[in-house]
C-alpha positions in Angstrom: 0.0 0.0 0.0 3.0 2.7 0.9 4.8 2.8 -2.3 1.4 2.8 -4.1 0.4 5.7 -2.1 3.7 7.6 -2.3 3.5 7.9 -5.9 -0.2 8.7 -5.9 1.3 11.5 -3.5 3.6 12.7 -5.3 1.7 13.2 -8.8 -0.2 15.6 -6.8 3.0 17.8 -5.2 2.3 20.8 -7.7 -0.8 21.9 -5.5 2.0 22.6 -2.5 3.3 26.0 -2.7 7.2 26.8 -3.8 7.8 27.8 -0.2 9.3 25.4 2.0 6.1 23.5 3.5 5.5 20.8 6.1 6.0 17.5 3.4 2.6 16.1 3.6 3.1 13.2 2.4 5.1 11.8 5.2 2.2 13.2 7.6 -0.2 11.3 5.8 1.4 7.9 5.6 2.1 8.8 9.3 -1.5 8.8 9.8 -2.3 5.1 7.7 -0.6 3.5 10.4 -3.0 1.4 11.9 -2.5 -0.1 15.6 -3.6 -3.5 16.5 -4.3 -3.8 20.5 -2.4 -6.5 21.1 0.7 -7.6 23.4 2.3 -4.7 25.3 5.4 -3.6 24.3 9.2 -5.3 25.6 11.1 -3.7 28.7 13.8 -3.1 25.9 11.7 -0.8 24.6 9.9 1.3 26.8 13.5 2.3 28.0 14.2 3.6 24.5 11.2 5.4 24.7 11.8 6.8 28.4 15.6 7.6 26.9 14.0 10.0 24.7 11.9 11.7 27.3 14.6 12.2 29.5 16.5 14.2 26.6 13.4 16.5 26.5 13.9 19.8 28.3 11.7 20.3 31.7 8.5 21.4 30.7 9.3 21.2 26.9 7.9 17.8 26.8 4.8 18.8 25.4 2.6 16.8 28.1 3.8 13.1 27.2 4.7 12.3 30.9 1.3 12.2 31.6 0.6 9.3 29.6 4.4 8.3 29.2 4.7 6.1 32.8 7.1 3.7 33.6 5.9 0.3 34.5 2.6 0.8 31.9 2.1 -0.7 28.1 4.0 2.0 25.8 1.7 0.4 23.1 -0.9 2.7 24.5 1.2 6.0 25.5 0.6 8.8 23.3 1.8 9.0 19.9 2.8 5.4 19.9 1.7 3.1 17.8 2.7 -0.9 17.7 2.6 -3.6 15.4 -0.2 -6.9 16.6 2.4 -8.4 18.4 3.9 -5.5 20.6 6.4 -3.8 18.7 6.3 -0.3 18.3 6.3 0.8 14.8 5.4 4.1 14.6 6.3 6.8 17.1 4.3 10.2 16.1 4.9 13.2 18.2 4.9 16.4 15.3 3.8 19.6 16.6 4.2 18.6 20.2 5.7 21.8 21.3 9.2 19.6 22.4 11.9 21.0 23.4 15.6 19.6 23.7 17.5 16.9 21.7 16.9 13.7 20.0 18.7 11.0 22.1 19.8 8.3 20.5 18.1 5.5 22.4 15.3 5.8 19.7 18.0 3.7 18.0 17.3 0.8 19.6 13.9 0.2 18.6 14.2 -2.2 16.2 10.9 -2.5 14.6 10.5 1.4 14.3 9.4 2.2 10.9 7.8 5.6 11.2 9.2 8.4 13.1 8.2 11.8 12.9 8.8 14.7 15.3 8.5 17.6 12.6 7.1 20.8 13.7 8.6 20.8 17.3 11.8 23.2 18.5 14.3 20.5 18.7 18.2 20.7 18.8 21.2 19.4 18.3 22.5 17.1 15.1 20.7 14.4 13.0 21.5 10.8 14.8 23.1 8.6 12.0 21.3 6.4 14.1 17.8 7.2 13.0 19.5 8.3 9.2 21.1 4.7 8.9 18.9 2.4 10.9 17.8 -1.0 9.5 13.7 -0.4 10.2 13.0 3.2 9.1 11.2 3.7 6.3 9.7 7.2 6.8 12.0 9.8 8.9 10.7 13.4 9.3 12.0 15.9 11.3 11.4 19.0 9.3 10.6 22.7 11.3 12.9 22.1 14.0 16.2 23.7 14.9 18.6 20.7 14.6 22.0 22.0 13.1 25.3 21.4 12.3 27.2 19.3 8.5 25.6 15.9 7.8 28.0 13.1 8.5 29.7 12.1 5.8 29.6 8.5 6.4 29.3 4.9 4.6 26.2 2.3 6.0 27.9 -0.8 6.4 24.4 -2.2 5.5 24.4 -2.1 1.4 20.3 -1.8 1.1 18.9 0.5 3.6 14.9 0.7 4.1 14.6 4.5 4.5 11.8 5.7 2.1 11.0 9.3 3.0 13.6 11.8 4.9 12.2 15.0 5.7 15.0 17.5 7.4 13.7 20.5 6.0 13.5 24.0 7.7 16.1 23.3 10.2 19.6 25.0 10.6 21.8 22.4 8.8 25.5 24.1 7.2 27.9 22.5 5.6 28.3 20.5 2.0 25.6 17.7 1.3 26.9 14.5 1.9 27.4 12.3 -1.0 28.9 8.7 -0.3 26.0 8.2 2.6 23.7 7.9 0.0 25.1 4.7 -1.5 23.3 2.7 0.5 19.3 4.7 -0.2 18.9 1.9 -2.8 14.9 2.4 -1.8 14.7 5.8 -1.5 11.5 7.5 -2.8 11.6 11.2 -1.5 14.0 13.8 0.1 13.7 17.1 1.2 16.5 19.0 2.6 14.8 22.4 2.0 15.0 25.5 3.9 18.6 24.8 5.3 21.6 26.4 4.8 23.7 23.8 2.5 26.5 25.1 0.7 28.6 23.9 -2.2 27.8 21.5 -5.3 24.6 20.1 -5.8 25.1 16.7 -4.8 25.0 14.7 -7.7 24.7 10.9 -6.9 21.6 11.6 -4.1 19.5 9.2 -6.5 21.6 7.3 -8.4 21.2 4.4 -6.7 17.9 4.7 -6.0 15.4 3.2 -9.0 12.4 4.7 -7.6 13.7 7.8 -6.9 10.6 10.1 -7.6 10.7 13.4 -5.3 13.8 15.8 -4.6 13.6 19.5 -2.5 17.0 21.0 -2.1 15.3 24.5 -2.7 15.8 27.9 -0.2 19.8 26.8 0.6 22.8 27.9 -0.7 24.3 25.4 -3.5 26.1 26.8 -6.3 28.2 24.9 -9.4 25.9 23.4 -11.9 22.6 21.2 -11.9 23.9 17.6 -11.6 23.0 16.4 -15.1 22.6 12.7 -13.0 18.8 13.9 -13.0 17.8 13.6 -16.0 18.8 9.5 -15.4 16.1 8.9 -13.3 13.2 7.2 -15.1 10.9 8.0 -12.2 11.7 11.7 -11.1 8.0 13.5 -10.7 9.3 16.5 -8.7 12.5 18.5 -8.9 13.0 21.2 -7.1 15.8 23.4 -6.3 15.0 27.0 -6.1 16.5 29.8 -4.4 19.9 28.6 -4.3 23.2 30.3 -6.1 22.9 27.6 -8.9 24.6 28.6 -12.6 24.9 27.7 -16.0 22.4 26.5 -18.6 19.6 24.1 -18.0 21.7 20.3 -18.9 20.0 18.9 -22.2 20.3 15.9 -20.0 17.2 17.5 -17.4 15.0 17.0 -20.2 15.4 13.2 -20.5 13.2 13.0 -17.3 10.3 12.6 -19.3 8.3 11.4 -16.0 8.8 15.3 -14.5 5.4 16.8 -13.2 6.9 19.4 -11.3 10.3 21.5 -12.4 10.9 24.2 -9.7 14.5 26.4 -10.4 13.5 30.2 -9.6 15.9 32.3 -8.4 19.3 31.0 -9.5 21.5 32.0 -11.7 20.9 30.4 -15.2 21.2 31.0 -18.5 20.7 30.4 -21.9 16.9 29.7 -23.6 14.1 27.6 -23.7 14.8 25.1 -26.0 11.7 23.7 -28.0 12.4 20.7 -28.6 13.7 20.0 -24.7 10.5 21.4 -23.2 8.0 19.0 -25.7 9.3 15.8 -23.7 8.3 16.8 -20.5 4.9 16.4 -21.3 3.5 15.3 -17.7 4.4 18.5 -16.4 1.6 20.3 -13.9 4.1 22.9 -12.9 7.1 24.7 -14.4 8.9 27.1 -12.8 11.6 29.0 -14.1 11.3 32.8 -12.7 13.8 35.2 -12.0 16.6 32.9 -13.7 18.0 34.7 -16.0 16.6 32.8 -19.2 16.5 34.6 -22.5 14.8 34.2 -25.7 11.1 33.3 -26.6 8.6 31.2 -25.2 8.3 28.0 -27.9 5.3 26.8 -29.8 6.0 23.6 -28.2 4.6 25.2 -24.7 1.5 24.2 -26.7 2.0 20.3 -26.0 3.0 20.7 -22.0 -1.2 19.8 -22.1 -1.7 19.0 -18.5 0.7 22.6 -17.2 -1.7 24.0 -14.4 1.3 26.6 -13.3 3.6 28.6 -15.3 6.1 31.3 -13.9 8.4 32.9 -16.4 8.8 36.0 -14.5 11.7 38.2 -13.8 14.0 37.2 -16.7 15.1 38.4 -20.3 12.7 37.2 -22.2 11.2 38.8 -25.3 8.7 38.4 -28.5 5.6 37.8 -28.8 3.6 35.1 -26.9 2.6 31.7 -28.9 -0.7 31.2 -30.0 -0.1 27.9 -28.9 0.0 28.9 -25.4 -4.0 29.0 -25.6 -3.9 24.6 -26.0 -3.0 24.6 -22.2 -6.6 24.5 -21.2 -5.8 23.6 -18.0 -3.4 26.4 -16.5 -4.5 28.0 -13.5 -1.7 30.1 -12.6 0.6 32.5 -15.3 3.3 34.8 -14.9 5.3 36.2 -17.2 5.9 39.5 -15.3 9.1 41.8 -15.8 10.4 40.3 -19.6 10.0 42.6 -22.8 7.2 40.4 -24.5 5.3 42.3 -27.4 2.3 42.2 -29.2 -0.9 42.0 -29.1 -2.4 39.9 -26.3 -5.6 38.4 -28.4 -3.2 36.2 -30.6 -3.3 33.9 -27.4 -7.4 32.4 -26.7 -7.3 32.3 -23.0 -10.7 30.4 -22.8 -9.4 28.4 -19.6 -12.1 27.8 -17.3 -9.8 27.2 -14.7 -7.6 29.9 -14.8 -7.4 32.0 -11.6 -4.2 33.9 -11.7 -2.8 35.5 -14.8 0.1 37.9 -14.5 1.3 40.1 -17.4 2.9 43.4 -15.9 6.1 45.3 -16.7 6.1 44.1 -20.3 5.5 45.7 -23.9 2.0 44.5 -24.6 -0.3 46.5 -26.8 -3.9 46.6 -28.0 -6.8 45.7 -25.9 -7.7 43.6 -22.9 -8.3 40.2 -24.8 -11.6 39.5 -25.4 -11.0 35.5 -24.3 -9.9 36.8 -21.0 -13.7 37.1 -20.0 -14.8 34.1 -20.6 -12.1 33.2 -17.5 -15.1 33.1 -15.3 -13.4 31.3 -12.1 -10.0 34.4 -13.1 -9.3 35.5 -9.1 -6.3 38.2 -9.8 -5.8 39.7 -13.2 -2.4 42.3 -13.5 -2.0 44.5 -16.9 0.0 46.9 -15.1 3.4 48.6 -16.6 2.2 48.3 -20.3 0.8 49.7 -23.3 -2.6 48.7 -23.3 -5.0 51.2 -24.5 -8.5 51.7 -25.3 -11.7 51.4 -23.3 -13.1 48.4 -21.3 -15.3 46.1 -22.3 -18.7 45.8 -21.5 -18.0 41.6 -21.1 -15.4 42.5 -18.0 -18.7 42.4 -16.0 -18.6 38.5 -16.6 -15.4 38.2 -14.0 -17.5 37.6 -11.0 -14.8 35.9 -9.1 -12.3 38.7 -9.9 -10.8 40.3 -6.4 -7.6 42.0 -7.8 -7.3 43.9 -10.6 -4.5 46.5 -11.6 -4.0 48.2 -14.8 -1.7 50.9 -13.5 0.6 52.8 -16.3 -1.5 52.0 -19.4 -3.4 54.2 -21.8 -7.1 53.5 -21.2 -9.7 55.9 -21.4 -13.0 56.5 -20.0 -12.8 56.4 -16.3 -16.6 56.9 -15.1 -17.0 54.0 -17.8 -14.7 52.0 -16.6 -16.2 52.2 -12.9 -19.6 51.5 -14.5 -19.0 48.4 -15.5 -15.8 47.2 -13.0 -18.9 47.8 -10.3 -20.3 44.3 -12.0 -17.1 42.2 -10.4 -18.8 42.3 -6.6 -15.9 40.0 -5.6 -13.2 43.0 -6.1 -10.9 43.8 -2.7 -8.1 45.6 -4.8 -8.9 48.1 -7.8 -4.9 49.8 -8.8 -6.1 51.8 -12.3 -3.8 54.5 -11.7 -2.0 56.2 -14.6 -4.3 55.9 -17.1 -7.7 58.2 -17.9 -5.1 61.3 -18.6 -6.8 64.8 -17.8 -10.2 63.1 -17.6 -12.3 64.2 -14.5 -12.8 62.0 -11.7 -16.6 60.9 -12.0 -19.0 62.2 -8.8 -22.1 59.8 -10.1 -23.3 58.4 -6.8 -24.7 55.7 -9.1 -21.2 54.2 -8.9 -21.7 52.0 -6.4 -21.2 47.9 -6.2 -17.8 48.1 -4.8 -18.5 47.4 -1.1 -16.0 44.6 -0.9 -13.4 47.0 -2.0 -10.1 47.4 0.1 -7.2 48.8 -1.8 -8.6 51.7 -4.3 -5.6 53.4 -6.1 -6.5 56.2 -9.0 -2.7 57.8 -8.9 -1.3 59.8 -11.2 -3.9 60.7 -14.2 -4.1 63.4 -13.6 -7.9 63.8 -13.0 -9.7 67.4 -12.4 -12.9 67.4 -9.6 -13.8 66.8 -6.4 -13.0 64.4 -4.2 -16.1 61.8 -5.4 -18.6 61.4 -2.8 -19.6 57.8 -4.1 -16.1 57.1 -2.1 -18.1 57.6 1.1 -19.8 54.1 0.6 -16.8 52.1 0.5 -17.3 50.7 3.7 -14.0 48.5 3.6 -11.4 50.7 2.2 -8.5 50.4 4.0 -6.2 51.8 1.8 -6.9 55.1 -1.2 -4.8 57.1 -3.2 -5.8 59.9 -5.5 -2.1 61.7 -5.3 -0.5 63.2 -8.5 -4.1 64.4 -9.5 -5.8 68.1 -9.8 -8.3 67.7 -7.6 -9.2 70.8 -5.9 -11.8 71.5 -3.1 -11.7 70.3 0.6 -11.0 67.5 2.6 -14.5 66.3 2.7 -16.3 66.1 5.9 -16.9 62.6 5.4 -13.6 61.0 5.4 -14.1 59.4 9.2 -17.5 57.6 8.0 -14.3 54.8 6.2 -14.0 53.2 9.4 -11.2 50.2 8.0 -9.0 53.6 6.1 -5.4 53.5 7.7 -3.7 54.7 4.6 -4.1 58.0 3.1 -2.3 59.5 0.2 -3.8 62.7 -1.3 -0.6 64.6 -1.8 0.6 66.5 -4.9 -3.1 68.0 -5.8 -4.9 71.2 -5.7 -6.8 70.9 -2.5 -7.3 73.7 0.0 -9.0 74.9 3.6 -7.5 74.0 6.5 -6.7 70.1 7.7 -10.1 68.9 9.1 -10.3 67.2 12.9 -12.0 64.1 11.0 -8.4 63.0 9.9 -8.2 62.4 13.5 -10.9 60.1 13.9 -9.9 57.1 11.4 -10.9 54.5 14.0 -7.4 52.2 12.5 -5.1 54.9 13.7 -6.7 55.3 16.9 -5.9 52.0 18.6 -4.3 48.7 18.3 -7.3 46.8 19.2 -8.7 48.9 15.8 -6.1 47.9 13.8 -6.4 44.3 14.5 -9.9 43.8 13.2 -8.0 44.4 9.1 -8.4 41.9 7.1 -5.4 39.4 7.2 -6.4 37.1 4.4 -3.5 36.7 1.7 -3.9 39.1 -1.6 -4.3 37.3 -4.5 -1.1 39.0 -5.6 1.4 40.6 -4.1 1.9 44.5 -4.3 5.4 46.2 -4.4 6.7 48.9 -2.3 10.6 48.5 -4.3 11.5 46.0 -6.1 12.8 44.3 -3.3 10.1 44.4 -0.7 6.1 42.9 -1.8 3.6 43.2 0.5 0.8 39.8 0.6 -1.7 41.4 3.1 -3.4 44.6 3.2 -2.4 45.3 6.9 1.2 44.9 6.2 1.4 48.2 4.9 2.2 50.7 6.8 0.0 53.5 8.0 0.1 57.0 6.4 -1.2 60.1 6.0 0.1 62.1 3.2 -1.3 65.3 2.2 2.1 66.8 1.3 1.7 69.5 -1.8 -1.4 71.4 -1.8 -2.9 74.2 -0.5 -3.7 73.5 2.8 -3.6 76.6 5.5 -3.9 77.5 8.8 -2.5 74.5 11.7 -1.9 71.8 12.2 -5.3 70.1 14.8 -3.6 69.3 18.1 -6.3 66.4 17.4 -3.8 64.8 15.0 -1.9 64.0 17.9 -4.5 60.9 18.6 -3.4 58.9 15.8 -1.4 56.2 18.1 -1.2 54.0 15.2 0.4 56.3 12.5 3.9 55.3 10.8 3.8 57.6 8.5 3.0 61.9 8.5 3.7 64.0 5.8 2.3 67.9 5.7 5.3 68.9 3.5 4.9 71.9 1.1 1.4 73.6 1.9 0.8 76.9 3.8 0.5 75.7 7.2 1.0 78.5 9.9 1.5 78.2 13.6 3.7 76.2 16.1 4.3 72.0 15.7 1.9 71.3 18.4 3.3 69.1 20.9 0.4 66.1 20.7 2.7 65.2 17.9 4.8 63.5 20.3 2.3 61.1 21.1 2.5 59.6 17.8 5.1 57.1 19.9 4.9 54.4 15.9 5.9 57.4 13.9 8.8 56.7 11.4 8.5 59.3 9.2 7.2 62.7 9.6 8.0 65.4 7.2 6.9 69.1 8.0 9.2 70.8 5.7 8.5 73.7 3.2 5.7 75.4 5.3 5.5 78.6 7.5 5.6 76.7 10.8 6.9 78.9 13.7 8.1 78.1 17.6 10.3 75.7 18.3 10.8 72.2 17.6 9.3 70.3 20.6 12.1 68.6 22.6 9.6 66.0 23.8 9.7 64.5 20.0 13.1 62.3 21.1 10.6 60.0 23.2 9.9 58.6 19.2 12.3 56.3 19.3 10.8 54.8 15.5 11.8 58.1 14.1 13.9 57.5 11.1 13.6 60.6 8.8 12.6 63.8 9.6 12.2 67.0 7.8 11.0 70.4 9.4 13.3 72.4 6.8 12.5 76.0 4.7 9.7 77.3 7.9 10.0 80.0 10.3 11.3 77.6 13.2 13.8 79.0 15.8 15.6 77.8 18.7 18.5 75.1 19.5 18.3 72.3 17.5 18.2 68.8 19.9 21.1 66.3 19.8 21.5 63.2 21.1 20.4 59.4 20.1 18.9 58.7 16.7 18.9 62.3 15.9 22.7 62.8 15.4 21.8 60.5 12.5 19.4 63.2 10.8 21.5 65.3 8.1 21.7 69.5 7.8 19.4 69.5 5.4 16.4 68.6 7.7 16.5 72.1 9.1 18.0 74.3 6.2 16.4 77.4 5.3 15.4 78.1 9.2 17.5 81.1 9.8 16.9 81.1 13.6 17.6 77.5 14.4 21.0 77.0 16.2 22.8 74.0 17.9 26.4 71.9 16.7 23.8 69.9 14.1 23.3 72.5 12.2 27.4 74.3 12.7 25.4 77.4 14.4 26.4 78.5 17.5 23.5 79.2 19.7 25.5 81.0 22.4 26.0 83.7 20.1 22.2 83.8 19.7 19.9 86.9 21.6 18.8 85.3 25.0 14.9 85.8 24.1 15.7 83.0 22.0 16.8 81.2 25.1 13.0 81.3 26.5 12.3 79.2 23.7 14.2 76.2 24.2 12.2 74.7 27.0 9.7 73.4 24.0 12.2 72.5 22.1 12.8 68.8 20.3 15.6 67.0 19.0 15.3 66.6 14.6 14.0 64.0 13.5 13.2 62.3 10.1 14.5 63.1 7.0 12.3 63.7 3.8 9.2 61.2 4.2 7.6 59.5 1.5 6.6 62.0 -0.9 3.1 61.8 -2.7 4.9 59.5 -5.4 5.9 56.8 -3.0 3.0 55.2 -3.7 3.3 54.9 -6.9 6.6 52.6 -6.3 4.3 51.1 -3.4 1.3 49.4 -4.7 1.5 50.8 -8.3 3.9 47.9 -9.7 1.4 46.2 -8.0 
């Protein structure tokens, strides 16, 4: 029944995620094990068992002394499972909360076959005892913190039972042993992922093993080439080997593997190009990952025979031309990303009539023409991303037919039409994240209150148009925004009065319009930014896909983000509310470049999650409050080009802050700024007692945004 299963297992390893995972197969063979109550188990072994307790830490043994008594039948202890005649064959103890090291007394139960203590916080090394034992069949101890090189070392049994090892997520350094695998004639499945193995790939891992099928190596640090050995093995179903420092081109030898379903290599360091005829023979793939790689070249027609590919990421490379028509005969692709490669064309060349396809990915290319009619029929399509093109035209009417659709971004494109475009996006009821920024150019922003439909909405972002009008009052209904941008715009007006109804807003960026009056108290009422316990209620369900702050940091939930209000260039006047002061939860303040009079009022300093706050280019007066260095997340500041005066704090993170955060303030003195304030009048001296050390240095202007969730 076990090999049977394991292979049945194993066809179905391209639903797991690329991410280092808890390897369910092992858990679920764990769980077939059936116990027989029959004879108790020898003294021999209960003492084995008891060994093992005793290297547990005190009170790190997850409750088994409860059940775990000397002088009782093991057979019935918990997490113990023996065979009709008394032997234990199975001892289960994964996610136990243990604590401490493995001892090696679980050597000496002969009849062990299963053993799994994954998910636990054990240390210490991996007992060649367990490795090399004559019973074991299944050995997982993946999510632990066991450490240190793998012994290098020969069995002196030639035929070793061992099945399934699992050492994943642990701490192991060192190269990856090679000669101790002479012995793994049976060997069905490794994974050694999420460690930190250097050096060559090893090469003879399953050379010796006919029935070889499953291989994880990915998230360490291997370089060299991939061992062309691979391609040997007539059973291989999953290969993967991602995030390491691997280099070269893909071996012609990889392709011989003909039994592949899953081929996982993102982020190395290849080269070279998809090679038609290669990719044709690995016609059982479900999943093929190559992304950020560093291939070149075109897709191939012959994509069009990979017939049972559910998941395709080409992203991040050097890819170019157009897409294959061909691409349209995998019917049964769920998941596509080709994002960041300088493919052309028109989209439509490609039917995507694929009733199963939930995630498509097309961003930061050189796509033109218009959103493909196919795409529509996509009715079970989840996440849909245009962005960074050169799409144009206007939407169609049929768009309304993605009722499962929750994110959608078309940011940096040429479409037109924006109150049609809401008219008939207000159809997908499903949608949480609407990014459609940089399109619509000079249109004005629509105030229809008959826009409605989007009360599922979360992330709105309508950046950079730039759009004339008012700030739209059918924005008042979104009950669940938590996060809006309408920066780069020329809207003009107020704040409207309204703005506290969005109870889930945390994230405001207005900046870089034409809006006037003076800065309402209903900023100050966002229920998010008030309290923790507010903030907590945010949604914490995964997006669909992820947005991007830089290229180097993606954000997969909404309430990662941080929280900001920026209203920097406009026209606002008079203060600043002392109310703003209530905002515990802010990271983020920016008031830069307006006409805002008065002194910084001291509530500011209650703002104890602030990291930026940027007051600069204003006609602040007073002194900069000294009670501001009790911010100890303050890590740029900018207060410069006011009317400030008084001594400049120093001390702590604020001997970090550059000159240039309180230039063009004539009146300001201290050694941060080279101004003596000795030789200052004395009625400046009065002064001081309000005063604050500097703090943060330019703040995220109204375009940081657009680097935020517009790539999204």
């Amino acid at each position: 029944l076990y090999p049977t299963f394991i292979h049945k297992l194993l066809a179905g390893v391209g639903k797991i995620r690329e991410k280092a995972m808890p390897f369910l197969g092992v858990a679920v063979v764990l769980l077939l094990s059936l116990a027989s109550p029959a004879s108790s188990c020898t003294e021999q072994e209960r003492g084995a068992l008891l060994g093992f307790l005793g290297g547990l830490m005190p009170g790190g043994n997850g409750g088994l002394k409860v059940s775990w008594v000397n002088g009782t039948d093991c057979c019935k202890w918990e997490g113990i499972v023996c065979s009709s005649d008394g032997t234990v064959t199975d001892v289960l103890l994964a996610s136990k909360g243990l604590r401490g090291v493995i001892s090696s007394s679980l050597g000496d139960l002969a009849g062990l076959k299963r053993l799994n203590l994954s998910h636990n916080w054990l240390e210490g090394s991996l007992l060649t005892e367990l490795v090399f034992s004559r019973s074991i069949i299944v050995l997982d101890v993946s999510f632990n913190r066991l450490d240190g090189h793998l012994q290098e070392l020969q069995s002196p049994n030639p035929a070793l039972p061992l099945q399934v090892l699992n050492i994943s997520s642990n701490l192991f350094t060192g190269h990856f042993p090679s000669t101790a695998w002479g012995a793994m004639k049976n060997l069905v499945a490794l994974n050694a992922s999420n460690n930190s193995f250097t050096g060559q790939m090893p090469s003879s891992i399953c050379t010796n093993a006919p029935s070889f099928a499953m291989l994880d190596l990915s998230y360490n640090q291997f370089s060299g080439t991939i061992s062309l050995g691979l391609g040997s093995r007539s059973m291989l179903k999953v290969l993967k080997v991602g995030h390491n420092s691997l280099s070269g081109a893909l071996p012609v030898e990889l392709f011989n593997a003909t039994t592949l379903e899953q081929l996982s290599l993102p982020n190395n360091f290849l080269q070279g190009v998809l090679d038609g005829s290669h990719i044709a023979k690995l016609s059982n793939l479900t999943v093929l990952n190559l992304g950020s790689t560093g291939l070149s070249g075109k897709i191939p027609d012959s994509v069009g025979q990979l017939k049972r590919l559910e998941e395709l990421y080409l992203d991040n490379n050097n890819m170019s031309g157009e897409l294959p028509s061909a691409l349209g005969n995998c019917s049964n692709l769920r998941y596509i990303t080709i994002r960041n490669n300088s493919f052309i064309g028109d989209l439509s060349t490609v039917n995507f009539t694929m009733l199963d396809l939930r995630i498509a990915d097309f961003s930061m290319n050189l796509f033109t023409g218009p959103i493909p009619e196919s795409i529509y029929s996509c009715s079970n399509l989840v996440a849909l991303r245009l962005a960074y093109n050169n799409f144009h035209g206007h939407f169609s009417p049929r768009i309304g037919n993605l009722r499962s659709l929750s994110f959608f971004s078309i940011t940096n494109n040429s479409f037109k039409n924006i109150t049609n475009a809401l008219q008939m996006l207000k159809s997908c009821k499903n949608l949480t994240s609407l990014l459609i920024g940089i399109n619509f150019k000079g249109e004005t922003i629509p105030q229809d209150e008959t826009i409605d439909g989007f009360e599922n909405l979360q992330v709105l972002t309508i950046d950079d148009c730039p759009l004339v009008g008012q700030d739209p009052l059918w924005i008042s209904n979104l009950e669940n925004l938590g996060m809006l941008d309408l920066s780069l715009n020329q809207l003009t007006g107020q704040i409207p009065s309204w703005i506290d109804g969005l109870g889930f807003l945390f994230f405001l960026d207005i900046s870089s319009n034409q809006l006037s009056g003076n800065i309402p108290t209903a900023l100050s009422k966002l229920p998010m930014l008030l309290s923790e316990r507010n903030a907590a209620k945010l949604d914490t369900r995964f997006l669909e896909l992820p947005a991007f702050w830089t290229p180097l940091r993606q954000y997969r939930t909404v309430g990662a983000f941080p929280s900001k209000l920026c209203l920097d260039n406009n026209n606002f006047t008079g203060v600043i509310p002392p109310e703003i002061g209530q905002l515990k939860m802010l990271d983020i303040l920016n008031l830069s470049s307006n006409s805002l009079t008065g002194e910084i009022p001291q509530e500011i300093c209650n703002l104890t999650n602030l990291q930026t706050l940027d007051l600069s280019d204003n006609q602040l007066t007073g002194a900069i409050p000294s009670a501001l260095s009790d911010l100890h997340f303050l890590s740029r500041f900018d207060v410069s080009n006011n009317k400030l005066e008084g001594e400049v704090p120093s001390g702590g993170q604020f001997d970090s802050f550059s000159n240039s955060s309180y230039s063009g303030n004539p009146k300001l003195c201290g050694p941060m700024i080279n101004n003596d304030c000795n030789s200052r009048p004395s009625s400046a001296s009065g002064k001081r007692r309000n005063n604050l050390r500097p703090a943060l240095v330019i703040g995220i202007t109204a375009g940081g945004l657009i680097a935020l969730i517009l790539n999204g």
